[in-house]
C-alpha positions, 0 to 999 in steps of 0.5 A: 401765658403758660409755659409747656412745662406747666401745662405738661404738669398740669396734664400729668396731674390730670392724668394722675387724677384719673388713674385714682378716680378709677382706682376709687370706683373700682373699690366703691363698685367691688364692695357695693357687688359684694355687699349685694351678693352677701344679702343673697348668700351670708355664707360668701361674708369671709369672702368679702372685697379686701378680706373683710371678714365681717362674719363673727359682726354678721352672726352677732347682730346684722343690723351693726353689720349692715351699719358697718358696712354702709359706713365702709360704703359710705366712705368709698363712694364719697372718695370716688365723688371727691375725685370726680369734682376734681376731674370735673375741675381740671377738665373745665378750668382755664388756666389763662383764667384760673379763677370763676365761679365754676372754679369756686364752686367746684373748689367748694364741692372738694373742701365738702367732700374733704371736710365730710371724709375727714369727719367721717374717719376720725370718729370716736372710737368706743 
């Protein structure tokens, strides 16, 4: 049996976890908005969500900056995904009963997106 303390915790956690998983989408949506208005108008590239100033990498080669930034993309949607599971598993997970395969496969899902993140970043660096 759970104490009021735990699932007060565990609420919060949760609560916590939303408030980032909106953060992340709103970051994932603010550079995908952006990355489309650059297609239309390159001028708007000193502009970009976060003060990315990618300009001088646009008028050198669009190919590495559309690369670029499909990796800054790429990272931030899979954060958003991350947290999402993570959401997915606190709403659904028993806490009478914590373990399933529910809780296994979503646990799964997160060590996932955790290990592409992790690899992801730490690329080397040239």
């Amino acid at each position: 049996m759970m104490s009021k303390t735990n699932n007060f915790v565990f609420w919060g956690l949760y609560i916590v976890a939303w408030l980032i998983f909106v953060g992340l989408c709103v970051e994932a949506g603010g550079l995908l908005v952006n990355f489309f208005f650059t297609l239309y108008k390159p001028e708007l590239i000193q502009n970009l969500y976060q003060k990315l100033d990618l300009t001088e990498m646009y008028n050198n080669g669009k190919l590495v900056f559309f690369g670029v930034y499909g990796f800054i993309l790429t990272i931030s949607i899979l954060k958003a995904c991350l947290f999402y599971t993570v959401i997915r598993l606190m709403h659904t997970m028993d806490l009478s009963r914590p373990f399933s395969t529910f809780v296994a496969r979503q646990i799964s899902k997160i060590s996932y997106y955790t290990f592409q993140l992790g690899y992801l970043v730490t690329l080397p660096k040239n």
